[in-house]
PLY file of the C-alpha trace (Angstrom):
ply
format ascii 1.0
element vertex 118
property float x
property float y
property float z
element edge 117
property int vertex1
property int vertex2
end_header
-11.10 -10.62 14.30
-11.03 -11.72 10.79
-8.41 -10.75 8.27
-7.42 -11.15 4.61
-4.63 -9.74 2.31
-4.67 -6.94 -0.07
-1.51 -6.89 -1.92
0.42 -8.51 0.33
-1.27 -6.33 3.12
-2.32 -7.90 6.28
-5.90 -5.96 7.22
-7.76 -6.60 9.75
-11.89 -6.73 8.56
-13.62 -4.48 11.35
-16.05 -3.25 8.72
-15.38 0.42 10.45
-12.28 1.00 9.11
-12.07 3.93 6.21
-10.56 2.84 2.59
-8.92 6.00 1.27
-6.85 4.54 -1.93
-4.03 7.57 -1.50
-1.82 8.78 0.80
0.11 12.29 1.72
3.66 13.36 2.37
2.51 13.20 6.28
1.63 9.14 6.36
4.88 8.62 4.62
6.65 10.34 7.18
4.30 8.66 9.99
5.50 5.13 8.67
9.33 6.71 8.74
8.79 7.46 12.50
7.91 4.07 13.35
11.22 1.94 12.39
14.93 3.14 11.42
15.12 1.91 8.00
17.78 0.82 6.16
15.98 -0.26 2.55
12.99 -0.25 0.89
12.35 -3.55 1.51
12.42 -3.01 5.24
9.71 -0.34 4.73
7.66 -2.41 2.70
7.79 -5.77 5.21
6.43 -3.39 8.00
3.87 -1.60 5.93
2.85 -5.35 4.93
2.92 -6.63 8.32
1.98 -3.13 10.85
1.33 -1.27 8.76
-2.61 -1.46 8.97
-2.54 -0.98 12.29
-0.97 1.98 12.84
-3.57 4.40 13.98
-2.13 7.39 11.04
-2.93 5.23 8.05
-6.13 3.72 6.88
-5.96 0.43 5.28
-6.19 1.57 1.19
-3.24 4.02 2.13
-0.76 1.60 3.33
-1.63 -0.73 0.31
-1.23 1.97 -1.83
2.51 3.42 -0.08
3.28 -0.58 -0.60
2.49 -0.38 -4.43
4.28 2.42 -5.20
7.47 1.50 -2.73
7.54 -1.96 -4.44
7.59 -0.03 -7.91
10.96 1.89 -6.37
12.22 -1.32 -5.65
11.87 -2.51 -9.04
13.01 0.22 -11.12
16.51 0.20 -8.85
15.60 3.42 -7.23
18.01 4.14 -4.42
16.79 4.08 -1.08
16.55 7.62 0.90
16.20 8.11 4.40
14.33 11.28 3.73
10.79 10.51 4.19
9.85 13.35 1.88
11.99 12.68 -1.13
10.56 9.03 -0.80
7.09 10.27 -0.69
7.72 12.52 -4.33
9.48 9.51 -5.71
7.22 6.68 -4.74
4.25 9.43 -5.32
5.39 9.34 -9.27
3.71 5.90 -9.14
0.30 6.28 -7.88
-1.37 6.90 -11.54
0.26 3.59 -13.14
-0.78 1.69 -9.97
-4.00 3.07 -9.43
-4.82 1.78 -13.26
-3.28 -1.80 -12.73
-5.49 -1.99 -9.22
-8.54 -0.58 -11.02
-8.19 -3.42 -13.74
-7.65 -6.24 -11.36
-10.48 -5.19 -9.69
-12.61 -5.03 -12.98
-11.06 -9.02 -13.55
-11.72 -9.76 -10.06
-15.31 -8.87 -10.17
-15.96 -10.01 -14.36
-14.38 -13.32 -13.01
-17.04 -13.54 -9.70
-19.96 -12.40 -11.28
-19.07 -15.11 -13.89
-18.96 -18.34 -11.48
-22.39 -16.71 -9.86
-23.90 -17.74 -13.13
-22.46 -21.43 -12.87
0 1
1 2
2 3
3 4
4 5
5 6
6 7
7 8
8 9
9 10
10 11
11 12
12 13
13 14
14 15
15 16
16 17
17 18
18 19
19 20
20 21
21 22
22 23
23 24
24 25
25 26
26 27
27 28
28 29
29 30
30 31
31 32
32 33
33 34
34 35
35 36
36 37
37 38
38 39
39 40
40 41
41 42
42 43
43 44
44 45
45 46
46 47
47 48
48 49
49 50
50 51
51 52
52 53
53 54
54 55
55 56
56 57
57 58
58 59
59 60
60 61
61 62
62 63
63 64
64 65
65 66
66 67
67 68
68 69
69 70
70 71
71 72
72 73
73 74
74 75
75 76
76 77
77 78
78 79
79 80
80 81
81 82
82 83
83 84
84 85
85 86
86 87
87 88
88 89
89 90
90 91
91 92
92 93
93 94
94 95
95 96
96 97
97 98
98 99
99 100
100 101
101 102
102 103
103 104
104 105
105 106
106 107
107 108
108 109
109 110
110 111
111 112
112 113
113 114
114 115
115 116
116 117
């Protein structure tokens, strides 16, 4: 089975698999369930690596949750254990990251519809 990488996300191309772009308080505390975390770069590695194949989240969720938990990483956010209070903090992100994915995608295709014309 083929697969590529979506912001650092390893998905697996079935071609059946459903793209919601956002996730709810209950697939953060899915991905909590599956490991005892420590940081959010733990989180973040397994979303990367499992994450896609854990039956709870489809594959634009967990590359969403691993925006938004890299963007607590950045701005020095602590980590919390609490799957909830990570999901309201990491939530806070979703607009900014939505935009930036919406304009790489807008470069992405600008850029391939340009070397079509070559």
């Amino acid at each position: 089975m083929p697969q590529k990488m979506v912001q650092g996300v390893k998905i697996m191309e079935t071609g059946h698999k459903e793209w919601q772009f956002d996730y709810q308080e209950s697939d953060m505390e899915s991905a909590y369930r599956r490991g005892d975390w420590h940081s959010w770069q733990e989180l973040v590695r397994w979303l990367e690596q499992k994450g896609e194949e854990h039956k709870r989240l489809t594959p634009g969720e967990t590359v969403a949750m691993v925006e938004d938990l890299r963007s607590l990483m950045q701005s020095g956010t602590p980590f919390t254990k609490d799957p909830n209070r990570a999901y309201q903090m990491a939530h806070k992100f979703r607009a900014e990251n939505n935009r930036r994915f919406a304009q790489e995608h807008a470069r992405e295709v600008s850029e391939a519809k340009a070397q079509g014309k070559k």
